[in-house]
Residue, then its C-alpha position, 0 to 999 in steps of 0.5 A: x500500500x502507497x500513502x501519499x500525505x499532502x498538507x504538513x501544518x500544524x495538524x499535518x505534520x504529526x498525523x504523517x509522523x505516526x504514520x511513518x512510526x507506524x511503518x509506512x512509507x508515505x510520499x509527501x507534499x507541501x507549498x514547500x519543501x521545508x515544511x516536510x524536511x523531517x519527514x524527508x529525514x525520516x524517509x518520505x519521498x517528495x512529490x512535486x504536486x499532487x498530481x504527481x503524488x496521486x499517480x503513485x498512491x493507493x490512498x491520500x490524506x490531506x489535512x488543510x484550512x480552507x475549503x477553498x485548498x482542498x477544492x483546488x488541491x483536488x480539482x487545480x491544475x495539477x490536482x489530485x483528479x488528474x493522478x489518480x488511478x480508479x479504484x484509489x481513495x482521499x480522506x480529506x483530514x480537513x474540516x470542511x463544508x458539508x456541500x464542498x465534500x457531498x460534490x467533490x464525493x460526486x466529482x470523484x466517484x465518476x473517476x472511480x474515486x472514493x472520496x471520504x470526509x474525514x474530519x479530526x479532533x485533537x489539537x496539535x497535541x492530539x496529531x502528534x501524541x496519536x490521541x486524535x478523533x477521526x470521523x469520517x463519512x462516505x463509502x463504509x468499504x473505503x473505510x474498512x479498506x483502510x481503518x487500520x491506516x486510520x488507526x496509526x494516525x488517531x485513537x478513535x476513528x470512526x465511521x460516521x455515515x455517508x459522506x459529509x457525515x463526519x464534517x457534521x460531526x465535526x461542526x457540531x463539536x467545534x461550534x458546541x465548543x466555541x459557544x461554551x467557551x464564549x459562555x464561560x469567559x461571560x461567567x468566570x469574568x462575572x465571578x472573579x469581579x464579584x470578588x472571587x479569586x480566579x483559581x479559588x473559583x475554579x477550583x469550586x465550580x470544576x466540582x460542581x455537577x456539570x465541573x465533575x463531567x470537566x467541563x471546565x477544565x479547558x478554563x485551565x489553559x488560556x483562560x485562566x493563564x493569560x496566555x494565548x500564543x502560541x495557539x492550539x488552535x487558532x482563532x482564524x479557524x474556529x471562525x472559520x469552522x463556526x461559520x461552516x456550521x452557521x452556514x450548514x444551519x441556515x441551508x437546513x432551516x435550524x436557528x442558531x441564536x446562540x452560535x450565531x452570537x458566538x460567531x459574532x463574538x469570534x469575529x470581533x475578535x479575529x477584527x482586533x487582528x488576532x487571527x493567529x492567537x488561539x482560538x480562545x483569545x475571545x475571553x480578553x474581550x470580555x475581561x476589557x468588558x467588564x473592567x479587570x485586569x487580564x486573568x494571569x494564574x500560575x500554571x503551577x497553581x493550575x496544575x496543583x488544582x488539576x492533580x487534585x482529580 
């Protein structure tokens, strides 16, 4: 089996350095060559497009930001339909819009193609350590074809259902995420102006009933350190995400009052110019809003509280 991985970013990169520590031998591409140099020292093979990439695989996974990327890495001059063999498979790893994967399944199918919606999530840390979700949808034989591949890159890789089910799930869990975290900046910034120390009140509330399901333990990274670069995820993508997911609501008839107010949110944010700071930087508005000082914890103090189960 030839595995071909285009797209060596932040999430890429890890997800193509399990699977060469899985023992595959995969063949690599970039916008430049330095971004696969370790991989090259680990003994991938370049590939100079993803045409070329394409004529040698049996299955190519690309992990990249926009949908915009993955239709041209597909469909461009030099995209991956004109190297394909019939009978090959692409899982996008990419987060995408649910119309964009359902048509380019379409385009792919009639070249005898199995184009696969496989969506992740994990951060950075996730991609690298293996501890990674992977939802995919599409055909369920590509999928059994190729789980086991799927499990060298990620712990829980799943099949979702047909294609664009996995970048459903995907826009539910992004966007379910960016309105909490909106939600308990509002409310963390409330407690600590009323008077109550930042790690006192989260050490109270991480025991309460919906603490105990951890639900706010993410507090325990950005929001209650201060500390917003580098991202884990960068805000410039989850607005991009929540936008997906607004957009899929729309073309569905669901109101979204409250994601559409966290969107909203994101983008007064990404407006201040913080693109690329992590995704939770959104919390520094609310802290300007009401007047306090930004919400600086020792990490040790955090950690102390976190061992504490």
């Amino acid at each position: 089996m030839q595995i071909g991985f285009i797209g060596l970013g932040m999430m890429g990169k890890g997800m193509a350095a399990n699977l060469q520590k899985a023992g595959h031998k995969i063949i690599v591409h970039d916008l430049t060559r330095q971004a696969a140099s370790n991989h090259l020292e680990n003994g991938a093979v370049w590939a100079d497009s993803p045409k070329a990439l394409a004529a040698q695989c049996d299955v190519v996974f690309t992990s990249l930001p926009t949908p915009a990327d993955v239709r041209a890495v597909g469909c461009g001059e030099n995209g991956l339909i004109e190297g394909f063999k019939p009978g090959s498979a692409w899982f996008d790893l990419s987060t995408n819009a649910v119309d964009v994967v359902r048509d380019l399944a379409g385009i792919f199918r009639e070249k005898g193609v199995a184009f696969m919606d496989a969506p992740v999530s994990g951060g950075p840390r996730g991609a690298a350590s293996g501890k990674l979700a992977i939802w995919i949808g599409g055909d369920k034989a590509a999928f059994d074809k190729y789980q086991s591949v799927l499990g060298d890159m990620g712990d829980q890789a799943r099949y979702i259902g047909a294609i664009g089910a996995g970048s459903i799930a995907k826009l539910v869990h992004n966007a379910s995420s960016a309105a909490i975290a909106i939600v308990q900046a509002e409310t963390f910034t409330m407690g600590i102006k009323a008077g109550v120390d930042p790690l006192d009140l989260f050490e109270a509330v991480r025991q309460g009933a919906a603490g105990r399901s951890r639900t706010f333990d993410r507090l325990s990274g950005q929001f209650l350190t201060g500390v917003y670069d580098p991202p884990d995820f960068a805000l410039r993508l989850i607005h991009k995400d929540v936008s997906l997911a607004c957009q899929l609501a729309r073309e569905v008839s669901v109101p979204m009052r409250l994601t559409n107010m966290a969107l909203q949110e994101l983008t007064e944010a990404l407006n201040r110019g913080w693109g690329h700071r992590d995704s939770r930087v959104g919390a520094l508005l609310q802290q300007e809003r009401a007047g306090i000082d930004p919400i600086k914890v020792d990490p040790a103090k955090i950690k102390a509280v976190m061992d504490k189960g």
